[in-house]
C-alpha positions in Angstrom: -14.8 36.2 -3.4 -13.2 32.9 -3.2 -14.7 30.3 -1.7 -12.4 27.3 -0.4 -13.2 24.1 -0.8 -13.5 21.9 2.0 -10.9 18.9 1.6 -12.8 15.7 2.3 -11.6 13.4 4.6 -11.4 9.6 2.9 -13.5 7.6 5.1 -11.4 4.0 5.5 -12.4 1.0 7.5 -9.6 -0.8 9.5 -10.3 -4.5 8.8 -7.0 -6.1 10.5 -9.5 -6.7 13.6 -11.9 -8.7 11.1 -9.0 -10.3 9.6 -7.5 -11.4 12.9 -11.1 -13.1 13.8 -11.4 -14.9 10.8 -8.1 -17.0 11.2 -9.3 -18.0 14.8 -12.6 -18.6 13.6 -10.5 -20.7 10.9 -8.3 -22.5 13.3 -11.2 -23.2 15.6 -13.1 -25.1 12.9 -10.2 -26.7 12.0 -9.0 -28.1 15.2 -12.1 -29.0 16.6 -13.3 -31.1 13.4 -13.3 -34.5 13.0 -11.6 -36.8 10.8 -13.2 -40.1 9.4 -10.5 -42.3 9.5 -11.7 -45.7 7.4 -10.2 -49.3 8.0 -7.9 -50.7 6.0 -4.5 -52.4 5.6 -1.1 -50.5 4.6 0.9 -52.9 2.3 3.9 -52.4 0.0 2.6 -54.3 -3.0 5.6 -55.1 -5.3 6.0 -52.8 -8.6 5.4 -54.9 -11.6 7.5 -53.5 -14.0 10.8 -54.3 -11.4 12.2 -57.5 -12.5 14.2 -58.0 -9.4 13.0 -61.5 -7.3 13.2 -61.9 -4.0 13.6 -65.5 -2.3 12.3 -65.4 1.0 12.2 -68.3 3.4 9.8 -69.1 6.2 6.1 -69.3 5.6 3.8 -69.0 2.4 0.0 -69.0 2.6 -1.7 -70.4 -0.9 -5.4 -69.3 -1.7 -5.9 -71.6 -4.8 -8.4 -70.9 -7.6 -11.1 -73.2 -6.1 -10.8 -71.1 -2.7 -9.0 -73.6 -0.7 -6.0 -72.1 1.6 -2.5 -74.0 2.0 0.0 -73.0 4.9 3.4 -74.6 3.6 1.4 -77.3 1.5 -0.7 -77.9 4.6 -4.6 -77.9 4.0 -5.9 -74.9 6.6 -9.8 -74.2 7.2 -9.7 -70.1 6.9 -11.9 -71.0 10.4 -8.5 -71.8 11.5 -6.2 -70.0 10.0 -5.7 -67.1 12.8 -5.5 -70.0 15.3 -2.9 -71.6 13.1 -1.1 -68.1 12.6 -0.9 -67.2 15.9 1.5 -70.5 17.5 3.6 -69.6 14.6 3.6 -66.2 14.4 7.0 -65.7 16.2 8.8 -67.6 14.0 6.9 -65.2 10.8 8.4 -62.2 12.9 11.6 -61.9 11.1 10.9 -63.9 7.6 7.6 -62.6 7.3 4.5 -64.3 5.7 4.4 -64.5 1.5 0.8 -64.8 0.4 -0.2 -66.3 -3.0 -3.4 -65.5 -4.2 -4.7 -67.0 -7.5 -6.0 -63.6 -9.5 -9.8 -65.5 -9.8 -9.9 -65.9 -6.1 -12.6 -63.2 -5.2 -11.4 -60.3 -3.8 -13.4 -60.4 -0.5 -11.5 -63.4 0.2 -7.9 -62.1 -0.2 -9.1 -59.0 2.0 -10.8 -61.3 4.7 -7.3 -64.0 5.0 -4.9 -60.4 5.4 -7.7 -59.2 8.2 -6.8 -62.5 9.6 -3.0 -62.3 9.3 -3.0 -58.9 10.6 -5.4 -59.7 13.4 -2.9 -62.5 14.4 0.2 -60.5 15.5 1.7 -60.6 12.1 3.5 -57.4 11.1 5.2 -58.1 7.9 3.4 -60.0 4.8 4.7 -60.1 1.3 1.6 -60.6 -1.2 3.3 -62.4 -4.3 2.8 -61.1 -7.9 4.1 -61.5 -11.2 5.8 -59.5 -13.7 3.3 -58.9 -16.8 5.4 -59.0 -20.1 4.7 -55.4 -22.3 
């Protein structure tokens, strides 16, 4: 007597359903989080190892080693420097404003006098380096 084996059926478990909920479960976490954007100033700092100058006219803003700020050789309170920026700030429109920063000044400083140019309607500042020798 021969007995015939029963052929099992593979039991298989469609997951393109499960698949299809976890990219909109994805996409729904991704579009409805939120993204800490932190303040702060976009500037195109010059590359020190170029050795190109560039003589641009207009306005320069000094801050000197003892903390004191000079617009064109003119003594100016950092009190009244956005004031100061602001009746001349389109004229600094297409020249731009060069700032010279002594590299002791402290660093809060140099961040605090570009807030102000940048809270004064100027669009376009140059911050002045040198070139190191290798």
């Amino acid at each position: 007597m021969q007995f015939r084996e029963k052929s099992k059926k593979r039991v298989t478990i469609n997951i393109t359903s499960l698949i299809d909920v976890l990219f909109l479960l994805l996409i729904f976490f991704m579009v409805s989080s939120t993204f800490l954007e932190r303040p702060g100033m976009k500037l195109d700092l010059p590359k020190a190892s170029r050795k190109e100058t560039v003589r641009m006219k207009g306005y320069t803003l000094f801050v000197t080693p003892d903390e004191k700020l000079f617009l064109n050789e003119n003594a100016v309170d950092l009190n009244n420097l956005g004031n100061q920026l602001q009746k001349i700030a389109s004229e600094i429109e297409e020249d731009g404003l060069v700032l010279h920063a002594d590299e002791t000044v402290h660093y809060g400083l140099v961040v605090e006098v570009m807030d102000i140019i940048k809270k004064s309607g100027i669009k376009k500042m140059v911050v002045a380096t040198e070139v190191k020798e290798e």
